[in-house]
C-alpha positions in Angstrom: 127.3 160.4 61.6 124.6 161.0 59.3 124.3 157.5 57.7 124.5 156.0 61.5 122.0 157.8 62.6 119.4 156.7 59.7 120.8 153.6 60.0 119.8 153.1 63.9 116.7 155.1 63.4 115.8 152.7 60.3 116.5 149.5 62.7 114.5 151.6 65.1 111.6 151.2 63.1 112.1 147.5 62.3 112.6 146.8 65.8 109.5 148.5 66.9 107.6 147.0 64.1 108.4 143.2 65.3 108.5 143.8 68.9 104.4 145.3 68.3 103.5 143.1 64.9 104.6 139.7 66.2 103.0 139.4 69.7 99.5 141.3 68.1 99.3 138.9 64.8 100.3 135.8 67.1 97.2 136.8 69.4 95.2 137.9 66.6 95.8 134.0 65.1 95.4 132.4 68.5 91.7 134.0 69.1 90.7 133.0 65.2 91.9 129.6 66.2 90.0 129.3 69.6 86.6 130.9 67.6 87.0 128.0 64.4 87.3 125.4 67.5 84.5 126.5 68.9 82.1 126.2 65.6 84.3 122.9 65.0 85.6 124.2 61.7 88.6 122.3 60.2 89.9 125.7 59.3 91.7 125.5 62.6 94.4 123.0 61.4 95.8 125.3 59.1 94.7 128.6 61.2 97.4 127.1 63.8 99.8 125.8 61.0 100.1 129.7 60.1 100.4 130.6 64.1 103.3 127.5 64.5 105.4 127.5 61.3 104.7 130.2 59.2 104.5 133.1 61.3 107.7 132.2 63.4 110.1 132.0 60.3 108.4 135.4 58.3 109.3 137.2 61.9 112.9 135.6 61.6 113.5 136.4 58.0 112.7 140.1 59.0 114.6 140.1 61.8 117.6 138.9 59.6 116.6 141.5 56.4 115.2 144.3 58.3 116.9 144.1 62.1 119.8 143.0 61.5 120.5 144.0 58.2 121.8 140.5 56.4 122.4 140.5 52.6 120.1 138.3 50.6 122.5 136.2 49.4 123.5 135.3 53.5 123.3 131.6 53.4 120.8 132.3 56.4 118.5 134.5 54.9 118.6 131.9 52.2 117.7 129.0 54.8 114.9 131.1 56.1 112.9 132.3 53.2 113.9 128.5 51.5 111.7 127.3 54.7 109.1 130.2 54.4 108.3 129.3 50.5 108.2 125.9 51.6 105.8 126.1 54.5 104.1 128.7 52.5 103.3 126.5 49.4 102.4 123.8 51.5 100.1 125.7 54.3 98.4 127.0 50.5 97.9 123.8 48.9 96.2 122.1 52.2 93.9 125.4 52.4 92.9 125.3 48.4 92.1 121.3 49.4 90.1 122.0 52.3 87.9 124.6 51.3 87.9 123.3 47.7 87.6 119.5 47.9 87.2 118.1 51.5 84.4 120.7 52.3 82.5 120.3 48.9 79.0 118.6 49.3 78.3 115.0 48.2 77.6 114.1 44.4 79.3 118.0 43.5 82.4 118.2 41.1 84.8 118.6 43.5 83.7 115.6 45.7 84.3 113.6 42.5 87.5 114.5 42.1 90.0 111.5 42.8 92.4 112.1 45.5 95.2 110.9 43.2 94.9 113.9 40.9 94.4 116.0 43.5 98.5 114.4 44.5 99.7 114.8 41.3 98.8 118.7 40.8 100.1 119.3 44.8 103.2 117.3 43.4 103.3 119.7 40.0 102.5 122.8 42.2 105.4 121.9 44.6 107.7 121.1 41.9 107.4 124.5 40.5 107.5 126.4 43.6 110.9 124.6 44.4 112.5 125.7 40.9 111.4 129.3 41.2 113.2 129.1 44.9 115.9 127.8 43.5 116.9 130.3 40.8 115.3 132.8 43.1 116.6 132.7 46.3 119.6 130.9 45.7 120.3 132.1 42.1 121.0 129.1 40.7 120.2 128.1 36.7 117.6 125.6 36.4 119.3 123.8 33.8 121.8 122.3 35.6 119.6 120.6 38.3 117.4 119.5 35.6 120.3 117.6 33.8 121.6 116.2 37.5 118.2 115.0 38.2 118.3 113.7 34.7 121.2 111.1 35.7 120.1 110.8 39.3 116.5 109.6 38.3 117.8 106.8 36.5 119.3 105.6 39.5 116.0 106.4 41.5 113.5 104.7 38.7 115.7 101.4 38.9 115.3 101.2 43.0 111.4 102.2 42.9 110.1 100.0 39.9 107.0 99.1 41.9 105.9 102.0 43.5 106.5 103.9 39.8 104.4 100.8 38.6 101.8 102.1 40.7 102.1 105.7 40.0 101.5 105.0 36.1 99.1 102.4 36.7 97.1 105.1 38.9 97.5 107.7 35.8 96.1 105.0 33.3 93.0 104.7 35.5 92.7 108.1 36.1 92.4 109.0 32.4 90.1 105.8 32.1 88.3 106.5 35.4 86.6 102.7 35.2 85.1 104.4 38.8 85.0 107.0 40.9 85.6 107.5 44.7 81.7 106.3 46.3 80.8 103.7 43.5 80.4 100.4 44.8 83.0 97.9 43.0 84.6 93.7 42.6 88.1 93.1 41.8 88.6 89.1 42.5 88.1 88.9 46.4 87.6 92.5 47.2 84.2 94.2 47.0 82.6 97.4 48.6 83.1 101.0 48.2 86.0 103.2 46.7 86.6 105.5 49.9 90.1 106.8 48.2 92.6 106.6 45.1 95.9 107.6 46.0 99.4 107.2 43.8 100.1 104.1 45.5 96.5 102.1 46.0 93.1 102.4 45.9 91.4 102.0 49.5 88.2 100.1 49.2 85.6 99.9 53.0 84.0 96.3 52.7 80.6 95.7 53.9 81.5 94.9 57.1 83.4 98.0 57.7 87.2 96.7 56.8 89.6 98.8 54.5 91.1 96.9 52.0 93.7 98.5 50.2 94.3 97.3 46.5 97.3 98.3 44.7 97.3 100.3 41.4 99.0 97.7 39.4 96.7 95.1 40.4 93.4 97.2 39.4 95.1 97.8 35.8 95.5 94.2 35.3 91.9 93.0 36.9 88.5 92.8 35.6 86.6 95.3 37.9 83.1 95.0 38.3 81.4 98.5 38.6 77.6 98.4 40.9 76.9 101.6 40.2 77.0 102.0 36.2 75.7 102.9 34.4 73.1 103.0 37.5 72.7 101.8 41.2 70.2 99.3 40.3 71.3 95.6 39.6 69.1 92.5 39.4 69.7 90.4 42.1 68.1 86.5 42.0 67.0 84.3 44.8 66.4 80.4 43.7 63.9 78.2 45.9 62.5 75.0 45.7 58.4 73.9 45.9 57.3 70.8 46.6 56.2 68.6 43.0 52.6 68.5 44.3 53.0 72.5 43.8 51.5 73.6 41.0 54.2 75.9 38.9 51.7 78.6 38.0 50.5 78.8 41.8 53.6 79.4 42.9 55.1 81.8 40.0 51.5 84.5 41.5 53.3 83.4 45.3 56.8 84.7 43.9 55.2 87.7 42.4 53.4 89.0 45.2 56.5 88.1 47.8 58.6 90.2 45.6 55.5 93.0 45.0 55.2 93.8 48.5 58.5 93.5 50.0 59.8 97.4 50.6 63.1 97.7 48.5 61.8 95.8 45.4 61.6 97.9 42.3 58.3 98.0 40.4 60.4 99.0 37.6 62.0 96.7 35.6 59.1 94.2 36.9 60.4 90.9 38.9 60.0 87.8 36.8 59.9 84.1 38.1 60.8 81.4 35.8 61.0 77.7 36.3 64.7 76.3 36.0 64.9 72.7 37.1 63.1 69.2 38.1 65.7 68.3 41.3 65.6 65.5 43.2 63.0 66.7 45.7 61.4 70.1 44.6 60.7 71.8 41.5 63.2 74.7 41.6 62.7 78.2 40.7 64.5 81.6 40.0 63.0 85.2 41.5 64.3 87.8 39.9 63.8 91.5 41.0 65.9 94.6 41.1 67.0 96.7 44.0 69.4 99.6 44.2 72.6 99.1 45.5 72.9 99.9 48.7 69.7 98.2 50.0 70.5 95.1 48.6 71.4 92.9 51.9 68.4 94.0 53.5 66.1 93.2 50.5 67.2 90.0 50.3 67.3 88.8 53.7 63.5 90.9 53.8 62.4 88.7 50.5 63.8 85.2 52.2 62.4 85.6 55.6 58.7 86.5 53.8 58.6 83.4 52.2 58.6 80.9 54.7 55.2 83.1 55.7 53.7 83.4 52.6 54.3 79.7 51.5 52.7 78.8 54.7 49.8 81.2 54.0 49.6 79.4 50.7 49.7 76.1 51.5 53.1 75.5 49.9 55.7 73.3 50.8 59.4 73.5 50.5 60.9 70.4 50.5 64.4 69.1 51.7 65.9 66.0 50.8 65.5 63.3 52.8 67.0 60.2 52.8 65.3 56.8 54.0 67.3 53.2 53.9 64.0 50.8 54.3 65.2 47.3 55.5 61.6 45.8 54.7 60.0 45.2 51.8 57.1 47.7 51.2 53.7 46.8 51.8 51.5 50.2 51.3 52.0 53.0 49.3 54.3 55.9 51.0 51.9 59.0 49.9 47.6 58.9 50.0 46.7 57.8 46.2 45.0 60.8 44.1 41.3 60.8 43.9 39.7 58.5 41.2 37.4 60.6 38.4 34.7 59.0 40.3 35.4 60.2 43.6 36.5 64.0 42.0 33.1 63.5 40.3 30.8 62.9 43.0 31.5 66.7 44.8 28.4 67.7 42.3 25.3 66.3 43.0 23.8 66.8 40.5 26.3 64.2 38.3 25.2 60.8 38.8 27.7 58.3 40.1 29.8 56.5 37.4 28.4 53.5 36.3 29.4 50.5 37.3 28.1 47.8 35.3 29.4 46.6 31.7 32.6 47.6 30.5 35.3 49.7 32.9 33.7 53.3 32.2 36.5 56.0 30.2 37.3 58.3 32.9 41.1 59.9 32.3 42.5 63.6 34.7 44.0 66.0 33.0 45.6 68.9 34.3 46.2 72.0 32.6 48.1 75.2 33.6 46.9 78.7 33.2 47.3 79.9 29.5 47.5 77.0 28.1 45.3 75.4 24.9 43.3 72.5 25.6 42.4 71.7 22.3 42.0 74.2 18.7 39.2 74.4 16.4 39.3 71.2 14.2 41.4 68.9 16.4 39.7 65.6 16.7 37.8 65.2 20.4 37.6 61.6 21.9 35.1 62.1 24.5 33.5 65.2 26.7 36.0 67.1 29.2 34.3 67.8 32.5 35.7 70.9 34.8 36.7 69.9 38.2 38.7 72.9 39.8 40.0 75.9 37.6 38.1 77.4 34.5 38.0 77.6 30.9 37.4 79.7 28.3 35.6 79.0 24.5 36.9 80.9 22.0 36.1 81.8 18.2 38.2 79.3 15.9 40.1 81.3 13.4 39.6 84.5 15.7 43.2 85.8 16.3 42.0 88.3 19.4 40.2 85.0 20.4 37.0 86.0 21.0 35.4 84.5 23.9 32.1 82.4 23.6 32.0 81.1 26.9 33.3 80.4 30.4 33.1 77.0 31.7 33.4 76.6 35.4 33.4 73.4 37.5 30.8 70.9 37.7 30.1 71.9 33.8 30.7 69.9 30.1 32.6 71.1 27.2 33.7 69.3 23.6 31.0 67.7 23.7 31.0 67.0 20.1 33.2 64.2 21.1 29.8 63.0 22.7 29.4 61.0 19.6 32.5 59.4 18.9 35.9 61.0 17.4 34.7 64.5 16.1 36.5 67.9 15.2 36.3 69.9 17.8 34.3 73.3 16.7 36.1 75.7 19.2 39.2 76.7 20.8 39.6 76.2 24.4 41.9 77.9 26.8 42.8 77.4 30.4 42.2 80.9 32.3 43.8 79.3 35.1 44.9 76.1 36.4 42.5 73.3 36.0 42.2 70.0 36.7 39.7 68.5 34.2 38.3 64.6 33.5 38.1 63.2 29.8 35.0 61.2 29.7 34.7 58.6 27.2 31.5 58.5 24.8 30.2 55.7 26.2 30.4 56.8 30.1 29.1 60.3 29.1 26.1 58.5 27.5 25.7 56.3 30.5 25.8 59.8 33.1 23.0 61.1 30.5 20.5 58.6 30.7 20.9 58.1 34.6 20.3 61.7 34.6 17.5 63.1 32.0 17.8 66.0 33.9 21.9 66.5 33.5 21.3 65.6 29.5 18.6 68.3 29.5 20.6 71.2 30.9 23.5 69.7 28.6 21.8 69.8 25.7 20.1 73.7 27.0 23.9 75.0 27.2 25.2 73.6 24.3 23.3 75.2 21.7 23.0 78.0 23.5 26.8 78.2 22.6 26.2 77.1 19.1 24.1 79.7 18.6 27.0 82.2 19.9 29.2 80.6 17.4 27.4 81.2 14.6 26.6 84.7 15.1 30.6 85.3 16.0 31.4 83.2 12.8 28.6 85.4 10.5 30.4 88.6 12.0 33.9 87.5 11.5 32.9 86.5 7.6 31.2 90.5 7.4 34.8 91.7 8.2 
């Protein structure tokens, strides 16, 4: 009677305990969850998980152990605490993901970790967690599964050789991690950011906002091209073509300044412009500037739609190819013909016209782009250069900093020791920017001269004005 009586008073207790623990911890659960709904925490998925699955089964395990009084090795009470280490393990592992990983801020460790290894330790965790319930609850030796799932597995691998393919393919680039989950990537036809890398694929969100899903195996066997290493910033290019009445060097400063004022364009490594080809209508050139990768769309279609504003500004002209069947023979020229010397001649007044009795008077253009050397110090001059548009500087010969004499500018001489036939030239001269210049024969700069004593005298004033220069810059460079 004694043994009943504890025994009833014991179940008593148990009863007494469920009938007051359950209800209170369900409402206690059910408030949390309503409070984390409110704030819009995702702590109430697994808040409810705990009120659904968990709770229920604990309550029926110690109804079983405690109320009842079931043995623990009752295939039941086996069933039931088999299900509560199961939703138990699993119910931990999504909370240790969510507060660990999911609600990490951007660019921290944990946000870098790929989702794949994240998988692979759940798996390891789970794995473990099933062999300690198996020699646990249902006192079993772990041996013995492990050499049926020995044999079994062979089997198994045969039927899934693809999805294992992936699965080692995903370890392999795990361990090489050739990127990470946010960079910006290529692989053939696929491009745009890694959102995910899971055992089975990688899940790649397109510029346009599609998921493309790539598997494993195919990203081990690919080239990938990686945007964001070793940094963000890549050099994009952006090829246009100028009209061939253009001048290069005019429209290399045009390039420049698109690409210096356009927001997005990084200062840093500088944009360059180089010249690439002579096509069939236009000279065509390359811009190329660097911009990070996410702005890179917008740069461009910024830099492309600037130009057409900028060459207009400019007064440049990109050309299109046109394409003309003429049925009649041609009787005029299709373009106006350049200006003659003369005619570029006679915007200074104070040049007499060329003359026009005698012998045809030696007039040649020459043109001449920014940085480049006219002539050198003891090259042979065959007449007297005359600057029309542009300027030019006179340097020291045998100066290597290139000491400058003096600035020519248009409507004025220089070489004029080719005044007297072929002479060596006694200076260097340099374009400082692009000029269009007139070689004037000895004869015609003779004939300009004595139509105009005036024009000879100022001549004559200027150059030894710069002879005298270049023997005092010659007498200092012999003191060095």
């Amino acid at each position: 009677m004694t043994e009943l009586r504890e025994l009833l008073q014991g179940r008593g207790a148990w009863a007494l305990a469920l009938g007051l623990g359950f209800p209170l911890t369900l409402l206690v659960l059910t408030e949390l969850s309503l409070a984390l709904e409110r704030r819009k925490s995702a702590l109430v998925v697994n808040v409810r998980r705990v009120r659904n699955w968990f709770l229920p089964l604990l309550t029926v395990l110690l109804l079983f152990r405690g109320l009842l009084g079931l043995a623990g090795d009752d295939v039941w009470v086996r069933l039931v605490e088999t299900a509560c280490w199961v939703v138990g393990v699993a119910l931990g592992l999504g909370f240790v993901n969510l507060v660990v990983f999911e609600a990490a801020e951007a660019g921290s460790w944990q946000s870098r970790v790929p989702r794949l290894l994240r998988d692979l330790l759940g798996l390891l965790l789970v794995a473990l967690a099933a062999a300690l319930v198996y020699q646990l609850v249902w006192g079993r030796e772990i041996q013995g599964a492990l050499a049926a799932l020995g044999v079994s597995s062979i089997v198994v691998g045969l039927a899934l050789q693809e999805p294992l393919g992936n699965l080692f393919s995903g370890l392999v680039l795990l361990m090489e991690r050739p990127f990470e989950v946010g960079d910006a990537i290529e692989i053939r036809q696929v491009a745009g950011r890694v959102r995910e890398v899971n055992w089975r694929s990688a899940h790649i969100v397109s510029s346009e906002g599609v998921v493309q899903i790539v598997p494993n195996s195919t990203l081990n066997k690919e080239t990938i091209n990686n945007y964001s290493r070793p940094t963000p910033v890549r050099a994009e290019k952006i090829e246009v073509g100028f009209s061939y009445q253009d001048p290069p060097n005019k429209v290399h400063e045009v390039l420049l300044e698109l690409a210096g004022t356009t927001d997005g364009v990084l200062a840093e490594p500088r944009p360059k412009v180089r010249t690439t080809a002579y096509g069939d209508s236009s000279i065509q050139y390359l811009l190329i500037y660097r911009v990070r990768e996410e702005g890179k769309g917008k740069v461009r279609s910024a830099l492309l739609t600037r130009l057409w504003y900028l060459a207009r500004r400019h007064g440049l002209t990109i050309p299109y190819p046109v394409r003309v069947n003429l049925n009649h023979p041609q009787s005029a020229p299709f373009e106006a013909p350049p200006p003659t010397p003369g005619e570029q001649m006679a915007r200074f007044p104070r040049i007499p016209p060329m003359p026009e009795n005698g012998a045809a008077p030696s007039a040649t253009p020459r043109v001449f782009g920014k940085g480049e050397v006219i002539f050198k110090d003891g090259d042979p001059l065959d007449g007297v250069y005359l600057v029309i548009d542009g300027a030019v500087s006179l340097q020291v010969p045998g100066d290597g900093a290139g000491s400058e004499l003096a600035v020519i500018r248009p409507g004025e001489f220089f070489g004029l020791a080719g005044m007297y036939g072929r002479q060596p030239a006694e200076t260097r001269a340099v374009a400082l920017e692009d000029c269009q210049l007139v070689l004037l024969g000895p004869e015609t700069i003779r004939a300009l001269f004595e139509a105009s004593p005036r024009l000879a005298r100022e001549t004559g004033q200027a150059l030894d004005v710069r002879r005298k220069a270049l023997q005092s810059a010659l007498a200092a460079l012999r003191k060095r």
